[in-house]
C-alpha positions in Angstrom: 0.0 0.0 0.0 1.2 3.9 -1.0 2.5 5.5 2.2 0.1 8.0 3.8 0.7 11.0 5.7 -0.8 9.4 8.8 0.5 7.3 12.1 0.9 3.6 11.4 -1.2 1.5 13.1 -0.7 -2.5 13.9 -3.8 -3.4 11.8 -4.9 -7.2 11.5 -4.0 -8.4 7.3 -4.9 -11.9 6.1 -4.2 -13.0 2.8 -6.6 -15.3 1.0 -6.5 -16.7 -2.6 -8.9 -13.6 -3.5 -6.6 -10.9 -1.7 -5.9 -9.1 1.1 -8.3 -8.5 4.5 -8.1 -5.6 6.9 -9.9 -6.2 10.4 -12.3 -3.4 10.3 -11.8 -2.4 14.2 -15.2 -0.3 13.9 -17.3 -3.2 12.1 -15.7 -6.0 13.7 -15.0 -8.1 10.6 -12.3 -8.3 8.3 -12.8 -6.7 4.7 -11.1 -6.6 1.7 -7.9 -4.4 1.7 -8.8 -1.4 -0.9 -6.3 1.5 -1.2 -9.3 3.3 0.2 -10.1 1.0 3.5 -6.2 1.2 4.2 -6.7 4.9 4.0 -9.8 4.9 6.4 -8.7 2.1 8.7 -5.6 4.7 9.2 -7.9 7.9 8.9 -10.5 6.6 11.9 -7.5 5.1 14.1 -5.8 8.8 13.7 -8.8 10.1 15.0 -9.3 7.8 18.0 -5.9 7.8 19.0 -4.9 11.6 18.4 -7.7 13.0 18.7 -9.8 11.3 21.7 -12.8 10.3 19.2 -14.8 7.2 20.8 -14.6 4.6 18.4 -18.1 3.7 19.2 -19.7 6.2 18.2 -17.6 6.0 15.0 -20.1 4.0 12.1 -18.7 3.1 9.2 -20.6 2.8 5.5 -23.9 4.3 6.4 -26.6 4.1 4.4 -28.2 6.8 3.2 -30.6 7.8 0.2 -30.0 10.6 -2.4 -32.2 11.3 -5.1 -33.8 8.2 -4.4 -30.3 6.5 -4.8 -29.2 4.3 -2.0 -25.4 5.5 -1.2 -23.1 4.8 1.6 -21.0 7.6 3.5 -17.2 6.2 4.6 -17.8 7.1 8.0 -20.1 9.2 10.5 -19.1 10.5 14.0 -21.9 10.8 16.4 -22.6 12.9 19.6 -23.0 11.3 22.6 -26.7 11.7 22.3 -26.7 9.7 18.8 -26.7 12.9 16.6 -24.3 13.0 13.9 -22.0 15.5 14.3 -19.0 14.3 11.3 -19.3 13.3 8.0 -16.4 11.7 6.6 -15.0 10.5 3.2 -12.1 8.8 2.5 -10.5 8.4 -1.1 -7.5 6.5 -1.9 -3.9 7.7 -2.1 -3.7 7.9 -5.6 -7.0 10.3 -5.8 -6.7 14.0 -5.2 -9.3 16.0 -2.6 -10.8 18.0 -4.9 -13.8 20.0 -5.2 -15.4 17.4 -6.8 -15.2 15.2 -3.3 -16.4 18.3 -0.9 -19.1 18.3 -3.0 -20.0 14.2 -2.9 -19.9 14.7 0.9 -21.8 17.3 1.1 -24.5 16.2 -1.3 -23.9 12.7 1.8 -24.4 15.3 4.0 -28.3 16.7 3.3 -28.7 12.7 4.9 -27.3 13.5 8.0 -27.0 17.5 8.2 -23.8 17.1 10.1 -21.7 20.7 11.4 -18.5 19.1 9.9 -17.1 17.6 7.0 -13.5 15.8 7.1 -11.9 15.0 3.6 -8.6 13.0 3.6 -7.2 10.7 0.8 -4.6 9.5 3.7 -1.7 12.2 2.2 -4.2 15.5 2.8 -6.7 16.3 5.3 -9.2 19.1 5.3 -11.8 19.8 7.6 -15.1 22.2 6.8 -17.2 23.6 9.3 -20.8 23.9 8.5 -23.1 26.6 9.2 -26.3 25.0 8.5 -28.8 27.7 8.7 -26.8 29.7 6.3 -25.2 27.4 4.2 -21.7 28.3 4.3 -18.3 26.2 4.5 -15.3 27.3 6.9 -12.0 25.8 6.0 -10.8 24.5 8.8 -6.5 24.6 9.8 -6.6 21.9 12.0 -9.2 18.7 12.7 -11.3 19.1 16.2 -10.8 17.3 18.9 -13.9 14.8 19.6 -14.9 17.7 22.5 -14.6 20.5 20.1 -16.9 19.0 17.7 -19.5 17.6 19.7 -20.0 21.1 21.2 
């Protein structure tokens, strides 16, 4: 896997006739080692470890509906009262953040109206700060801590 700009973590990886597995710490099953899993299994673990995020309240692949499509997010961080707080999308290495991807998870985000958005493609992070009621972005220079979001 391309090196990412993230910590490395001691991740569980079988190999099987068909390919790699990752243990998906959040889903509790192994699943199939993408560039783009090996980019969130290190993006989610970052924010755990680094940033005091309960892993719990971390779901991974939610559904949601757009346009009467069924879609998945990579990732949602809830508040300790179940409300979403973080929506997060992951691409792989070899895929630029572009505007193109803030606006995928935003589109994800009418689904879960969420006061953040965190892009990485495991080399560059950004982090968006929602202002619902008046639909505006602020670019973020650093990612929140789990208390500074949930606030």
């Amino acid at each position: 896997m391309n090196p990412l700009n993230l910590p490395a973590y001691p991740f569980k990886i079988v190999r099987k006739e068909t390919g790699s597995l990752i243990f998906d710490h959040f889903r509790k099953t192994y699943v199939a080692l993408t560039p783009e899993e090996w980019v969130r299994q290190h993006f989610l673990m970052w924010l755990v470890t680094s940033f005091s995020y309960p892993a719990g309240l971390i779901a991974v692949e939610t559904s949601l509906k757009y346009n009467r499509l069924q879609k998945r997010a990579d990732a949602v961080v809830y508040d300790k009262k179940g409300v979403p707080v973080a929506l997060i999308e992951c691409k792989a290495p070899s895929i630029a953040i572009t505007q193109s991807t803030l606006e995928q998870a935003a589109r994800y985000n009418y689904a879960f109206k969420t006061r953040f958005l965190l892009l990485t493609n495991g080399v560059d992070h950004f982090c968006c700060k929602i202002d619902l009621a008046n639909q505006k972005l602020q670019f973020l220079e650093k990612i929140p801590t789990y208390e500074e979001l949930s606030n």
